[in-house]
N, CA, C and O of each residue as an XYZ file, in Angstrom:
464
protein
N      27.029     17.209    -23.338
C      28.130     16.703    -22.531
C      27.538     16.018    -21.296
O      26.826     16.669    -20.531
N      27.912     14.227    -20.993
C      27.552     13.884    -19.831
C      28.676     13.933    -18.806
O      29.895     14.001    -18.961
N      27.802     13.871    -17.550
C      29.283     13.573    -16.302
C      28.934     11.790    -16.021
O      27.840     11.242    -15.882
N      30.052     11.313    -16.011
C      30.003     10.489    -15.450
C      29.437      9.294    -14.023
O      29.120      8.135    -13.755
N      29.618     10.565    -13.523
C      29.158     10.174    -12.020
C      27.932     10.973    -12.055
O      27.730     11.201    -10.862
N      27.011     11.523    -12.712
C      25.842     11.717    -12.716
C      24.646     10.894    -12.745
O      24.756     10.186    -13.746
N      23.761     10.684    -12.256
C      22.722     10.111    -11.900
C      21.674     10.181    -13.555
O      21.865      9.397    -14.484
N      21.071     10.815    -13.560
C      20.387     10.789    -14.687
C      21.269     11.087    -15.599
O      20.567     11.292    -16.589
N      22.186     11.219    -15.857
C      23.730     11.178    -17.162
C      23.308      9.644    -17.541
O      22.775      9.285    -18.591
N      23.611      8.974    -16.627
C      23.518      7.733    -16.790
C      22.563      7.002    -17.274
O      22.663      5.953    -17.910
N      21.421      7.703    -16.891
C      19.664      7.403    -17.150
C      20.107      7.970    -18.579
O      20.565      7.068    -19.280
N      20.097      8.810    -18.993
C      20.104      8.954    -20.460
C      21.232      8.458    -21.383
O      20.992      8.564    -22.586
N      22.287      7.993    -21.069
C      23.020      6.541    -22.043
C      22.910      5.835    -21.693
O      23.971      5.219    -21.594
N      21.223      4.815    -20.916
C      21.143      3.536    -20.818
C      21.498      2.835    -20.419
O      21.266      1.693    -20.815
N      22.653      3.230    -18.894
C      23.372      2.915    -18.283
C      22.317      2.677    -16.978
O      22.413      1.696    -16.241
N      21.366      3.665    -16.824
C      20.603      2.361    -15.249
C      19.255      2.853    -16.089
O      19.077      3.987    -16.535
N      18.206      1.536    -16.213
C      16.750      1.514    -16.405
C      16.306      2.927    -15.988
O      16.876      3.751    -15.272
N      15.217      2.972    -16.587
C      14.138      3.926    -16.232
C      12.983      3.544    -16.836
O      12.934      2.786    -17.805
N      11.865      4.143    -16.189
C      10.302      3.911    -17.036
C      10.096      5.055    -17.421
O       9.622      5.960    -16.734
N      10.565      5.145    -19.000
C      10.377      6.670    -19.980
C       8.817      6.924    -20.358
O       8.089      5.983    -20.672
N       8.490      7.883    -20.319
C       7.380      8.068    -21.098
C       6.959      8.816    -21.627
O       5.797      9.048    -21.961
N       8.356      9.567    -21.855
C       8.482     10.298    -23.299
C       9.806     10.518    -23.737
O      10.402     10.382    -22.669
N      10.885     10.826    -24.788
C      12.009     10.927    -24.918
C      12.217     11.384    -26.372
O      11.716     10.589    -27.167
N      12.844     12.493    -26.967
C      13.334     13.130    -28.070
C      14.769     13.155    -28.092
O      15.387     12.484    -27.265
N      15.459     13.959    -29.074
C      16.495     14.458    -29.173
C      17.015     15.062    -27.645
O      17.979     14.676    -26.984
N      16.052     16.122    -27.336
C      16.911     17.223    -26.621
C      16.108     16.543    -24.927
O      16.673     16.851    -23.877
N      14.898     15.707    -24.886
C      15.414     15.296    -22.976
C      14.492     14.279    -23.223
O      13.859     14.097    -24.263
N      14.460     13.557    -22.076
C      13.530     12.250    -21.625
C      13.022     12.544    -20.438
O      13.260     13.308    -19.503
N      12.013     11.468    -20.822
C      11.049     11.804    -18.962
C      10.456     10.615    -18.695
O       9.682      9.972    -19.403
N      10.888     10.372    -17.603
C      10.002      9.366    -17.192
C       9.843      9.374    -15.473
O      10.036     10.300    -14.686
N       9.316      7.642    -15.168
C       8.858      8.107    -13.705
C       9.848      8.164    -12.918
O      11.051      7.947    -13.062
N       8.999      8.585    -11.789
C      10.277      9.088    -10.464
C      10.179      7.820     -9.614
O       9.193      7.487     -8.958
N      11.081      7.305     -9.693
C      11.047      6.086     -8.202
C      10.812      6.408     -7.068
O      10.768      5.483     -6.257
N      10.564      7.858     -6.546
C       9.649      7.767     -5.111
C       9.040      8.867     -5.169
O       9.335      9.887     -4.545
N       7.850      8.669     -6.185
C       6.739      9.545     -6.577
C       5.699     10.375     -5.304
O       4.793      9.862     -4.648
N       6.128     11.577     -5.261
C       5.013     12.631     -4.379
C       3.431     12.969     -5.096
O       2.785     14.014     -5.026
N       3.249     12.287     -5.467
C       1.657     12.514     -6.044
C       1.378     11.398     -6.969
O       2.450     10.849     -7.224
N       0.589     10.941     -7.458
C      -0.142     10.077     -7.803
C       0.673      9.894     -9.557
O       1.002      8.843    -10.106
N       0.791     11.151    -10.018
C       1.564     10.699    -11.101
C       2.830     11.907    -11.091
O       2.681     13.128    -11.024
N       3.886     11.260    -11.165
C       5.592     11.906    -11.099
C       6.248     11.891    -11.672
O       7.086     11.042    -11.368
N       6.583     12.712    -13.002
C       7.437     12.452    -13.780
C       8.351     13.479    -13.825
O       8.004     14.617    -13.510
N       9.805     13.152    -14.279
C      11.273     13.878    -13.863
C      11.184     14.238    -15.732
O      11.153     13.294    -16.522
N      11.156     15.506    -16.156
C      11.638     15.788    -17.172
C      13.016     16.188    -17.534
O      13.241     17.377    -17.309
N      14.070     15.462    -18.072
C      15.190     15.956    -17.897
C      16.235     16.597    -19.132
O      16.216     15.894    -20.142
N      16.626     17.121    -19.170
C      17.800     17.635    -20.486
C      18.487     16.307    -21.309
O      18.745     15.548    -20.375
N      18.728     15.927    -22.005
C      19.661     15.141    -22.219
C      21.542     15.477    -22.050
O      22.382     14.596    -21.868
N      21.844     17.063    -22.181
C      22.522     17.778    -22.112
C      22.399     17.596    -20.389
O      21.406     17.808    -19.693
N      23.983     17.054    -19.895
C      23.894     17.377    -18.005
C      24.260     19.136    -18.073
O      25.345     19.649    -18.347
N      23.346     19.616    -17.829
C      23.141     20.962    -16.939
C      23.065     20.903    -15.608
O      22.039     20.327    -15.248
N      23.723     21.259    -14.764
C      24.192     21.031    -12.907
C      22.506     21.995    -12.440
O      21.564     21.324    -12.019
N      22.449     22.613    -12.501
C      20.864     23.252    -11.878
C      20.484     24.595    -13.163
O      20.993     24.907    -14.240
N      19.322     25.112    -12.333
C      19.151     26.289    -12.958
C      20.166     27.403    -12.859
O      20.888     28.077    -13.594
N      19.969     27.311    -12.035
C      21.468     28.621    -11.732
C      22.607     28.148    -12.368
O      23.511     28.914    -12.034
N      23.036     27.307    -13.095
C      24.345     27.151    -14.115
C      23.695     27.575    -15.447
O      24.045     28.688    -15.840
N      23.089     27.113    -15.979
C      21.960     27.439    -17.180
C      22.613     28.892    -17.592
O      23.004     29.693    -16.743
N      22.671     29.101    -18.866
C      22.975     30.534    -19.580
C      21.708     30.588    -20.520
O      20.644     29.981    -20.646
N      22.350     31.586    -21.086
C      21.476     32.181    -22.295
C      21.341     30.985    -23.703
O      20.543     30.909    -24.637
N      22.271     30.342    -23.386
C      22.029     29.340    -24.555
C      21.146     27.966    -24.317
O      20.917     27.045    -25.101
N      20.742     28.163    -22.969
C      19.620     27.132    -22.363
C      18.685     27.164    -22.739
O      18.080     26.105    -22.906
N      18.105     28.377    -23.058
C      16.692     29.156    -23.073
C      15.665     28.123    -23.941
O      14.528     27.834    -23.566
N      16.226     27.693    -25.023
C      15.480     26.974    -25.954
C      15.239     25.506    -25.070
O      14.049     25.250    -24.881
N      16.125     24.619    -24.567
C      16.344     23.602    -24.087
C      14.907     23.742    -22.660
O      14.021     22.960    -22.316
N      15.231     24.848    -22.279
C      14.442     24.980    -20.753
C      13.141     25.341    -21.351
O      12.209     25.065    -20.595
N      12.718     25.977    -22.692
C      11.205     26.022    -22.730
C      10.856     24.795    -23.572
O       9.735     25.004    -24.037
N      11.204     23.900    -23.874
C      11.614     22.688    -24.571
C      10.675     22.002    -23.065
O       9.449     21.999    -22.949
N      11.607     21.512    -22.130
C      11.104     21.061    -20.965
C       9.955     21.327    -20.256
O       9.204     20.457    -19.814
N       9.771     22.772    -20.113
C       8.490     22.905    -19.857
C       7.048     23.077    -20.512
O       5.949     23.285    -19.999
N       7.420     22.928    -21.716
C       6.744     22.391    -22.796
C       6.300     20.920    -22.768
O       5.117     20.708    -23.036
N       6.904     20.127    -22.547
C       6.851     18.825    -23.194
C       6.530     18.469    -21.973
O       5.626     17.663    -22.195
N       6.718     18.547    -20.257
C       5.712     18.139    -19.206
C       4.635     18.557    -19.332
O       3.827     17.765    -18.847
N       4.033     19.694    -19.875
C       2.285     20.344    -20.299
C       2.100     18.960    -21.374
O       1.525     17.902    -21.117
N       2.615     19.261    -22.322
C       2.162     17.451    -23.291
C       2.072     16.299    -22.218
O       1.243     15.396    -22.329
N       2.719     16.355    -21.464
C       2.680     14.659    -20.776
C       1.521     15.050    -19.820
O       0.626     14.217    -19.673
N       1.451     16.105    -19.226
C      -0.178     16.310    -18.439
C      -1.270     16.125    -18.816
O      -2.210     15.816    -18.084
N      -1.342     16.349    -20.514
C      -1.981     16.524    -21.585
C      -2.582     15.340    -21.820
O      -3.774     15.146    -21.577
N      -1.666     14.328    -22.388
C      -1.150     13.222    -22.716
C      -2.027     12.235    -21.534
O      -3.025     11.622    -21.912
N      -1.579     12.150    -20.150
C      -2.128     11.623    -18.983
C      -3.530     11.675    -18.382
O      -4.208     10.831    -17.796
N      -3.754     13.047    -18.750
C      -5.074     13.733    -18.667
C      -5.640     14.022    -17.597
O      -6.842     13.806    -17.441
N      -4.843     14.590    -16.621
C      -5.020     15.358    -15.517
C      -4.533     17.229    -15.703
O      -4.363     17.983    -14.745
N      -4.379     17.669    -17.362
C      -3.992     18.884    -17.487
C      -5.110     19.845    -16.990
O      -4.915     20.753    -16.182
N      -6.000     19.618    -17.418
C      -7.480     20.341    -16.983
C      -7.885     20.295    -15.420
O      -8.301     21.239    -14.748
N      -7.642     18.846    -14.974
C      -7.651     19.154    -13.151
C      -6.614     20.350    -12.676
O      -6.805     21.187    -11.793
N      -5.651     20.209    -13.383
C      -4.634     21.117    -12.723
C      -3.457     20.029    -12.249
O      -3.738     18.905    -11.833
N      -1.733     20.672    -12.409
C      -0.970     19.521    -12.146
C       0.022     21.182    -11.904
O      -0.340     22.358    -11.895
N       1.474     20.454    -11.723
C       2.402     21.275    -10.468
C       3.461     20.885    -11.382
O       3.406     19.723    -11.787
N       4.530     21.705    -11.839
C       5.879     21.631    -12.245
C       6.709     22.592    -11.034
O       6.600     23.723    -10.561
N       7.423     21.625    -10.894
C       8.659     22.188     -9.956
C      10.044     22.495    -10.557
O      10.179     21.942    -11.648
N      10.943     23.100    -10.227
C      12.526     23.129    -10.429
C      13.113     23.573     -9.543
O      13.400     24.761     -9.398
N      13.535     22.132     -8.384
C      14.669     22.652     -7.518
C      15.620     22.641     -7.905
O      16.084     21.899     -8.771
N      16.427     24.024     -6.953
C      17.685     25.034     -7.812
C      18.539     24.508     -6.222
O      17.969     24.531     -5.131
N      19.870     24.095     -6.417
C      21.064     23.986     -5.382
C      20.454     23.508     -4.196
O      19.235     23.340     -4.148
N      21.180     23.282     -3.262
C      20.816     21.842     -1.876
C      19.732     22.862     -1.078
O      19.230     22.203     -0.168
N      19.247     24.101     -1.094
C      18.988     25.019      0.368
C      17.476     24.514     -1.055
O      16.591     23.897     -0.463
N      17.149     24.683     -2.595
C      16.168     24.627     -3.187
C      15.505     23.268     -2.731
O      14.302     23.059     -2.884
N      16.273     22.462     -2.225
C      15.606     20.801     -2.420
C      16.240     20.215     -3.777
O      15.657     19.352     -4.434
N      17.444     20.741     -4.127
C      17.423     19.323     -5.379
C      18.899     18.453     -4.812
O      19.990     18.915     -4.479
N      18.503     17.304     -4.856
C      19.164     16.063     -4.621
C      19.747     16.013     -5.611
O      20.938     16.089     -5.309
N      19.585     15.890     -7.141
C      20.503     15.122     -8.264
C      20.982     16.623     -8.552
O      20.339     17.665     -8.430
N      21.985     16.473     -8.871
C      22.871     17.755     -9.414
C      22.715     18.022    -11.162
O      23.481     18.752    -11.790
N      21.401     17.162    -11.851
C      21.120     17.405    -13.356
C      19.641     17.902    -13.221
O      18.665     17.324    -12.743
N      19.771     19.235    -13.826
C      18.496     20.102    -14.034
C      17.271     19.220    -14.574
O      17.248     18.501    -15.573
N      16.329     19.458    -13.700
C      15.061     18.393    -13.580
C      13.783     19.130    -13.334
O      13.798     19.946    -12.411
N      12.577     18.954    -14.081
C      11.296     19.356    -13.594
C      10.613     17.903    -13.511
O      10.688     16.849    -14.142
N       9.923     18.386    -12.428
C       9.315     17.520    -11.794
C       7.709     17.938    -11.942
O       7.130     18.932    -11.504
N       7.180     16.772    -12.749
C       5.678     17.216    -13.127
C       4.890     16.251    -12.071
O       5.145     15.055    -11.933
N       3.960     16.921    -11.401
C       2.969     16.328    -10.413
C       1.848     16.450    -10.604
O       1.410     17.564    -10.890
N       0.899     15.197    -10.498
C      -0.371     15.565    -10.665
C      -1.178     14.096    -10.316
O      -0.616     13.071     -9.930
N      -2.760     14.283    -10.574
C      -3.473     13.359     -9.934
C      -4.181     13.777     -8.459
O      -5.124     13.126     -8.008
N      -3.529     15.102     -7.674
C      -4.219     15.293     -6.928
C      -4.236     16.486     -6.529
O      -3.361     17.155     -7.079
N      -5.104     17.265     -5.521
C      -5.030     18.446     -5.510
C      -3.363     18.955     -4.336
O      -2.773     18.353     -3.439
N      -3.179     20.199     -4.939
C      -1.539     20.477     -4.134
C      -2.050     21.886     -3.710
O      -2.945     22.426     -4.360
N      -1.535     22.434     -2.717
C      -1.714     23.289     -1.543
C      -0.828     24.408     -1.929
O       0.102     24.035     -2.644
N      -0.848     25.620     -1.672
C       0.383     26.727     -1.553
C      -0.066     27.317     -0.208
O      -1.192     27.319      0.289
N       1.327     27.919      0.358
C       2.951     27.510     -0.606
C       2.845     26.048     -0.093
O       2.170     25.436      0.734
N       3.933     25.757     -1.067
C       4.489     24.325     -0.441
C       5.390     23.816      0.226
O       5.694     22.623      0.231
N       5.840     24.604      0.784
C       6.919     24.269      1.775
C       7.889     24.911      2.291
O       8.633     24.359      3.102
């Protein structure tokens, strides 16, 4: 189910560009237009899920799906072995701006803890 007025809803029926660089059945990923590290990619559901905290028990497959398939694109890129950073901000106090459940794969350089 998409929302309309969703941001990446839209990114996934082809409704605003993106630079994919990877995409299946169940999510797409591609880059982030204002990339925090050298390489930034937004892995997203194709299914609009509002954050983690909406997510049920029937996510479970979908959400290890995602964090699966950013380890392939680290893989894939070949900064998995340097070491790279998956994020998931959860509601406005987490840091997430788009209201569609998103990991955010970072890498290319070294990242610090905590982070913020």
């Amino acid at each position: 189910m998409s929302q309309s007025d969703c941001l990446f809803c839209r990114i996934v029926n082809g409704e605003i560009p993106s630079k994919k660089v990877y995409e299946d059945d169940v999510c797409i990923a591609f880059n982030d237009i204002s990339p925090q590290a050298p390489t930034h990619v937004l892995v997203i559901p194709r299914e609009h899920i509002r954050s983690l905290d909406d997510a049920d028990s029937n996510a479970g497959d979908t959400l290890g799906h995602l964090l699966l398939k950013a380890a392939e694109i680290a893989r894939e890129k070949g900064f998995a072995k340097d070491g790279y950073r998956m994020v998931i901000n959860t509601n406005s106090d987490g840091g997430q701006t788009v209201f569609h459940l998103h990991v955010h794969l970072l890498g290319g350089r070294q990242f610090i803890f905590p982070p913020g």
